[in-house]
N, C-alpha and C positions, 0 to 999 in steps of 0.2 A: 504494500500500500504506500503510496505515495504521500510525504508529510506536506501537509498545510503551513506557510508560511505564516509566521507570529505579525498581528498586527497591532499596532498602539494608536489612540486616537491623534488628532491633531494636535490637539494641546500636549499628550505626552511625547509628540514627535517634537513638538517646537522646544520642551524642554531639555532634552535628547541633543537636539542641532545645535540649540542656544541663538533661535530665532523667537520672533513674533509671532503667535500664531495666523493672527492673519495673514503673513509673507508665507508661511508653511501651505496655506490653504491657497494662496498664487503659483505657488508652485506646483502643488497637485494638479490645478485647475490646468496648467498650462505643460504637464508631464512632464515636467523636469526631474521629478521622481515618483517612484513607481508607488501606485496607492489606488483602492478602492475606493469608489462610489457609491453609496446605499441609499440612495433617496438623498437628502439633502447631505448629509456628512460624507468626509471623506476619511478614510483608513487607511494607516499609511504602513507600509510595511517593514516592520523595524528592521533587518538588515540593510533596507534601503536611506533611513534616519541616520542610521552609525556611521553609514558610508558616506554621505554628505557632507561636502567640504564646502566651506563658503570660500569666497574668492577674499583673499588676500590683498586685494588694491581698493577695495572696497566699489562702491559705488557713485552716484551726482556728480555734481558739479568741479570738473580740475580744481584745484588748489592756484591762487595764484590771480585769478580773475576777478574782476571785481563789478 
């Protein structure tokens, strides 16, 4: 029998990443990482949470600009 993959809710994923949940659920939304869908919420697949690296240079606006 094939094992089912562990899933954590959003919020437990966003704690996991060391995200926002609502950034977590843009992410879903836009499959950046692998997560179910059950009617409104989304479930997100905890090997796929651990594996989640944020980008390092972050994001906005250059530095520098005014």
């Amino acid at each position: 029998m094939k094992a089912q993959p562990n899933f954590v809710s959003v919020a437990d994923a966003a704690a996991i990443m060391g995200l926002h949940p609502r950034y977590v659920r843009k992410l879903c939304a836009a499959g950046k990482i692998e997560a179910l869908r059950v009617g409104k919420v989304f479930l997100v697949v905890r090997q796929a949470a651990s594996a989640y690296e944020r980008d390092p240079y972050g994001r906005g606006r250059p530095k520098g600009k005014a």
